[in-house]
C-alpha positions as a Markdown table, in Angstrom:
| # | Residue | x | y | z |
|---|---|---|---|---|
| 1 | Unk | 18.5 | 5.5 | -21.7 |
| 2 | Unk | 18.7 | 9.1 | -20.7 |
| 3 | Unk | 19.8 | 9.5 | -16.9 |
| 4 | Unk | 17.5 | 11.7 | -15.2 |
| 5 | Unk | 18.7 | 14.2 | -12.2 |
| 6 | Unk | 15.7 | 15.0 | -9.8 |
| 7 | Unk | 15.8 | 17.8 | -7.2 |
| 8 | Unk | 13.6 | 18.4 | -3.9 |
| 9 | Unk | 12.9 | 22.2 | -4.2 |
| 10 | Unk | 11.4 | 23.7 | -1.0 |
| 11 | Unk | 9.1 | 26.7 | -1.9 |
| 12 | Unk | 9.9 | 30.0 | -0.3 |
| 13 | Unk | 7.9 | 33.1 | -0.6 |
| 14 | Unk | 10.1 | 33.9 | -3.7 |
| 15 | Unk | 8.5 | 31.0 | -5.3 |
| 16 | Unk | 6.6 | 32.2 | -8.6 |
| 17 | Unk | 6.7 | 32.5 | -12.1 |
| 18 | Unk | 10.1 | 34.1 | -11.9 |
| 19 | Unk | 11.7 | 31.3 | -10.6 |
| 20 | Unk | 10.0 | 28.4 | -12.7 |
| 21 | Unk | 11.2 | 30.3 | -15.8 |
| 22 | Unk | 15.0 | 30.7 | -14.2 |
| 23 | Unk | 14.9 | 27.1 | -13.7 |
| 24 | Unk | 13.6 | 26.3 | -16.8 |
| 25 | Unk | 16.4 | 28.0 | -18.1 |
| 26 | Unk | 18.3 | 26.0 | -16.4 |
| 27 | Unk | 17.3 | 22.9 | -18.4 |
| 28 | Unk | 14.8 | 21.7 | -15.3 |
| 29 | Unk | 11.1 | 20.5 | -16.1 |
| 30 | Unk | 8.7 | 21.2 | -13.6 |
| 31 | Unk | 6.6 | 17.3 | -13.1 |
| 32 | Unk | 5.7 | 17.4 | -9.8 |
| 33 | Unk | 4.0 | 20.1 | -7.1 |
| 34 | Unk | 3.3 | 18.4 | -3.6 |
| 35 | Unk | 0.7 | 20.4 | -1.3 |
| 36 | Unk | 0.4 | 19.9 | 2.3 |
| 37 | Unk | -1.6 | 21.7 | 5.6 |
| 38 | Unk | -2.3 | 21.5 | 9.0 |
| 39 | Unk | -5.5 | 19.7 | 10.0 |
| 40 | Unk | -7.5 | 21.5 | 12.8 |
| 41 | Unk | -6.6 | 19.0 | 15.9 |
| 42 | Unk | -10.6 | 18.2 | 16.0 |
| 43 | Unk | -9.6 | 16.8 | 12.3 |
| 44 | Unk | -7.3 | 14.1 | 13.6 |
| 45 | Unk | -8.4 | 10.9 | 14.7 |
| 46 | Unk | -6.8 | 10.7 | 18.4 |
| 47 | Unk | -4.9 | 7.8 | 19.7 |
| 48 | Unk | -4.9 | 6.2 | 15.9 |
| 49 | Unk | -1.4 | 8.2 | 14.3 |
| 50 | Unk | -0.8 | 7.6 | 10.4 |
| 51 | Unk | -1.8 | 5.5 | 7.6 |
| 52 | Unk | -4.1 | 2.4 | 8.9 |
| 53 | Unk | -1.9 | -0.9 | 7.5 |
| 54 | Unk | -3.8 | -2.6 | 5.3 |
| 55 | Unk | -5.4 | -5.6 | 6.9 |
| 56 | Unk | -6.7 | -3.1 | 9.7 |
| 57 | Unk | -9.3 | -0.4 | 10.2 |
| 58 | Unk | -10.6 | 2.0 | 13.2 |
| 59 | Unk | -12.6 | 0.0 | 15.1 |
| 60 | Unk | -16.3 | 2.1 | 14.8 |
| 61 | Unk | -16.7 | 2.4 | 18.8 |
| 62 | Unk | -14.4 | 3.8 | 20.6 |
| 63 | Unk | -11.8 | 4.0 | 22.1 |
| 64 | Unk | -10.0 | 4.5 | 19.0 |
| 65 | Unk | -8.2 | 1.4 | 18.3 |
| 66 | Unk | -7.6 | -0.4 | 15.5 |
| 67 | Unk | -8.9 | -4.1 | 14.3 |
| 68 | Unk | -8.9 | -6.6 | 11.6 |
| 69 | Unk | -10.6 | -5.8 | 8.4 |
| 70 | Unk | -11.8 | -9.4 | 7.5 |
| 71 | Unk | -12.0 | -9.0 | 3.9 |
| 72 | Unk | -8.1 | -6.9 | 3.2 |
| 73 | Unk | -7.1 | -10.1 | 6.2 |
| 74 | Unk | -8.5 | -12.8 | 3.7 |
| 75 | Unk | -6.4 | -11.0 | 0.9 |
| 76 | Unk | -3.1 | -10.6 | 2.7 |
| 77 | Unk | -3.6 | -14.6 | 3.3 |
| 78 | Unk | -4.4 | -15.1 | -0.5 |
| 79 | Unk | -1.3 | -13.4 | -1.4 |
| 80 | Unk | 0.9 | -14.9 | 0.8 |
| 81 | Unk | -0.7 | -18.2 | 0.1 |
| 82 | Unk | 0.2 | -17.1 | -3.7 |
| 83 | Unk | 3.3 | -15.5 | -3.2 |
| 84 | Unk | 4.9 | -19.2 | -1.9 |
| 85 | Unk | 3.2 | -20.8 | -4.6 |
| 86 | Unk | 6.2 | -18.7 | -6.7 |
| 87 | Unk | 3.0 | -17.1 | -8.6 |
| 88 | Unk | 4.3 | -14.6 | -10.6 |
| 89 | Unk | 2.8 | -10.9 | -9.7 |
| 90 | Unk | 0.1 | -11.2 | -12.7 |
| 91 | Unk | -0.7 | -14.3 | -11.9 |
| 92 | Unk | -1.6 | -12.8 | -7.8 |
| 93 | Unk | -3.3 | -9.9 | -9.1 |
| 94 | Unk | -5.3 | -11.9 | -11.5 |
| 95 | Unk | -6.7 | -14.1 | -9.1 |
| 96 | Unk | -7.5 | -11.7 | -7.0 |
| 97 | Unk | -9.6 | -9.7 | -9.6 |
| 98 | Unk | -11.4 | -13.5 | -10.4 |
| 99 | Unk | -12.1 | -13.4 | -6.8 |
| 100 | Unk | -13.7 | -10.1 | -6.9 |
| 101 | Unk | -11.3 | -8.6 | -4.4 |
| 102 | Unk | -10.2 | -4.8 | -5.4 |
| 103 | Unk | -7.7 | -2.3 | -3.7 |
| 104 | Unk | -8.4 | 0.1 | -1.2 |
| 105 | Unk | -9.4 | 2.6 | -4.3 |
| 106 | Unk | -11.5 | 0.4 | -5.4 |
| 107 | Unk | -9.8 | -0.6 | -8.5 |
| 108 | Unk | -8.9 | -3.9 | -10.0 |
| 109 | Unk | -5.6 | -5.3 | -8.7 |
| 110 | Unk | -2.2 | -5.2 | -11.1 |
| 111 | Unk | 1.3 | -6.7 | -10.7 |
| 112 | Unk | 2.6 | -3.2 | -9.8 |
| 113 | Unk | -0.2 | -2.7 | -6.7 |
| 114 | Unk | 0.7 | -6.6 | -5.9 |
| 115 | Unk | 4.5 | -5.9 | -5.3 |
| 116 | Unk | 3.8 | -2.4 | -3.6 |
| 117 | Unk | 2.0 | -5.3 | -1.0 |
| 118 | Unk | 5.1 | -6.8 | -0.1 |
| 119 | Unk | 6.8 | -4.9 | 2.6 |
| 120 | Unk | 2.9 | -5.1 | 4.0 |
| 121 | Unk | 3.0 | -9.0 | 4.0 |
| 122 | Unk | 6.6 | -8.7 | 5.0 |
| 123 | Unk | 5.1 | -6.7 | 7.8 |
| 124 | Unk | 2.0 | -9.0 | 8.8 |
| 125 | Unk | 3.9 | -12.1 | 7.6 |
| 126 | Unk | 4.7 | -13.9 | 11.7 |
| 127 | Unk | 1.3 | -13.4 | 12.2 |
| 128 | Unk | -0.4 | -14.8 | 9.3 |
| 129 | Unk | 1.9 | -17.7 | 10.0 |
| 130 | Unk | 1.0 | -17.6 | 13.5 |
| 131 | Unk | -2.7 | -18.5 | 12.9 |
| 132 | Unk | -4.6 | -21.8 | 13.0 |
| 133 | Unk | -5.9 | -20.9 | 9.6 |
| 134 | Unk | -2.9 | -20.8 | 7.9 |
| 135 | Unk | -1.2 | -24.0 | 9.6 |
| 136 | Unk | -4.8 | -25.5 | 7.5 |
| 137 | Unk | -4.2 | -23.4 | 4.6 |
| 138 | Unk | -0.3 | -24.8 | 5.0 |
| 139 | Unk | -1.6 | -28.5 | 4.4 |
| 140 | Unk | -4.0 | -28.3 | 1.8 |
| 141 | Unk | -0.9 | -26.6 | 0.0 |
| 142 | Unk | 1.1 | -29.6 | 1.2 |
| 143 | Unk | -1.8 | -32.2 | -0.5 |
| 144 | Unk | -1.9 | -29.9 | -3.2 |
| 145 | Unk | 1.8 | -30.2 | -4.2 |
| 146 | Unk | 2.6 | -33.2 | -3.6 |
């Protein structure tokens, strides 16, 4: 398999058609352009900085804070529930998809978005275990194995 060299280019006002050919010249393929702009302040959400982990959302009254989301809660518990099961990653993202349950796109889950989940349950992972739910959840898997 070929090895493949990738390079962070920073765009500068010389940026342009000029430079894409040089590079391509070069032997480099363009295969990515990443945009990015400032958000009037009015734009961002105050007090709530970043991506919302799944699990949570914005609470709808303020102040702005953030709370469970009951349904991405129940899924993070189904995957950890599957995950020490030793199901594979197809095996999670299938029965989630039986369940109904999608991603925060709204598509159907896969083994790829399952495993992108990890450092997430990693993450939420003391307090899953932490709960009376899952100390129940915990001993039907107990009766269940064994």
């Amino acid at each position: 398999m070929a090895r493949i060299e990738r390079v962070r280019q920073d765009v500068s006002p010389a940026f342009g058609p000029d430079e894409i050919r040089r590079q391509s010249e070069q032997g480099w393929k363009l295969v990515a352009v990443e945009w990015e702009r400032e958000l009037p302040e009015e734009a961002a959400e105050p007090g709530i900085p970043g991506e919302v982990p799944f699990g949570l959302q914005v609470a709808p009254d303020p102040p702005p804070r953030l709370e469970e989301n009951p349904t991405e809660r129940e899924i993070l518990f189904l995957m950890m529930e599957l995950t020490i099961q030793d199901g594979p990653y197809s095996g999670i993202a299938e029965e989630l998809n039986r369940r109904g349950y999608r991603t925060r796109q709204g598509l159907k889950w896969t083994p790829v978005s399952v495993f992108q989940m990890l450092p997430r349950l990693v993450e939420a992972g003391p307090k899953i275990f932490a709960t009376e739910e899952w100390q129940q959840r915990r001993e039907k898997l107990k009766l269940a194995s064994g």
